[in-house]
N, C-alpha and C positions, 0 to 999 in steps of 0.2 A: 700017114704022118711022116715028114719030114724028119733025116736027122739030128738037124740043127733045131726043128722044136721041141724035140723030143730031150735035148742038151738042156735046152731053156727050161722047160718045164721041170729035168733035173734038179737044174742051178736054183729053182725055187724052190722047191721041196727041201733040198738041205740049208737054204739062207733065210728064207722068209718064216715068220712064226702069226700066220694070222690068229685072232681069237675065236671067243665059243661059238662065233656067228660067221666065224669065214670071212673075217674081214680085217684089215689091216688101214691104218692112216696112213694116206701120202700130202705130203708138201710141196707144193707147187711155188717152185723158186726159176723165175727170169734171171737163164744162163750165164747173162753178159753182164749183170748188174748186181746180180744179188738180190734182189729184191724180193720179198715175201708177195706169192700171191693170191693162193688159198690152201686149205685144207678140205679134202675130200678121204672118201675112202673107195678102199678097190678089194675086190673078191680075186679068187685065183684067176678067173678067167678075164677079166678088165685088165692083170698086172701083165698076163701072157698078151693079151691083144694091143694093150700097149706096148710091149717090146719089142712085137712083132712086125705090128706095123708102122711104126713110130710117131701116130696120132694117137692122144691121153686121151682113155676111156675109164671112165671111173665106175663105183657100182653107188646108184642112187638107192636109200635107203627106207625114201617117200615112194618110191615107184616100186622097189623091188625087182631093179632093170637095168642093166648095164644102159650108163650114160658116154657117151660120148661126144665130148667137150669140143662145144660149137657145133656141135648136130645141127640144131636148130637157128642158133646166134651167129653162126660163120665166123665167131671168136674163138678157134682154135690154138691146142697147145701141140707145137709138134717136138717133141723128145727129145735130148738131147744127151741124157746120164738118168741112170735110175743109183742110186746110192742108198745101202742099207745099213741102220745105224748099230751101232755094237749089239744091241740083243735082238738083233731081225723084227723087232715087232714097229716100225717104222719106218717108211718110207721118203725119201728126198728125192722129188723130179725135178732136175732142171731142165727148165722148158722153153723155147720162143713162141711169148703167147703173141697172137694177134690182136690187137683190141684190147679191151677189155677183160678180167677176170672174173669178176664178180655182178652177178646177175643185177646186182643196183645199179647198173652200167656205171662204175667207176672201176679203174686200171686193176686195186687190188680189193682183195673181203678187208683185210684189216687198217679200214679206214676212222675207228672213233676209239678215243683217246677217254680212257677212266682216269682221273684227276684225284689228289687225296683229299680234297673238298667235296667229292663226290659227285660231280660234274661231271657229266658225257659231253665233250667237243670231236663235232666231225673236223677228220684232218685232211681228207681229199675234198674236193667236187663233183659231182657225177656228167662222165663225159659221154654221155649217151642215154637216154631217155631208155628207160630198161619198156616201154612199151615200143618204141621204134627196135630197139635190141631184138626183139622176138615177135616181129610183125612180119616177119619173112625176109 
């Protein structure tokens, strides 16, 4: 093991505060814009191999399996700042995604609007057919 992962992996253990399951929320925020893109979560080793390598890999919670974003999709997030907020137990990536975020093949997840009438409005379009998304 390298020195400088060996630092890394320091700098986590004293900043980051994952929960009872070893996991932590990160927010995936487009660097240039600001723009919200999803929420995910990462395990120690998803937040080390993202720093590392500067492609976001998250830890899927359905799988039980480090994900990494656009594996599959080739809508990757490549790193740009990891930011941790006042009590460590959250994450802020900002990211240059490619494509799409959200597996609905639209730009961001938080695409529908709760109304005080109690109405859901979608506020995006889906710009990619989520079965073309993941047809290879």
């Amino acid at each position: 093991m390298t020195q400088s992962f060996e630092m890394l992996r320091e700098a986590i253990e004293r900043t980051v505060q994952f929960d009872s399951d070893g996991l932590v929320p990160a927010i995936a925020q487009q660097y240039d814009t600001g723009e919200v893109l999803m929420m995910a979560w990462m395990n120690k080793e998803a937040l080390e191999e993202t720093v590392s390598s500067g492609k976001v890999c998250y830890w899927s919670r359905s799988r039980q399996a480090l994900w990494r974003k656009g594996e599959t999709s080739g809508q990757i997030q490549v790193l740009q700042d990891v930011i941790v907020d006042c009590d460590g137990d959250t994450l802020l990536l900002k990211v240059k995604q490619t494509g799409v975020a959200c597996h609905t093949g639209r730009r961001t997840c938080f695409f529908r609007r709760l109304q005080k009438d109690g109405e859901v409005s979608e506020t995006l379009p889906v710009t990619i057919s989520p079965t073309k998304l993941y047809s290879g």
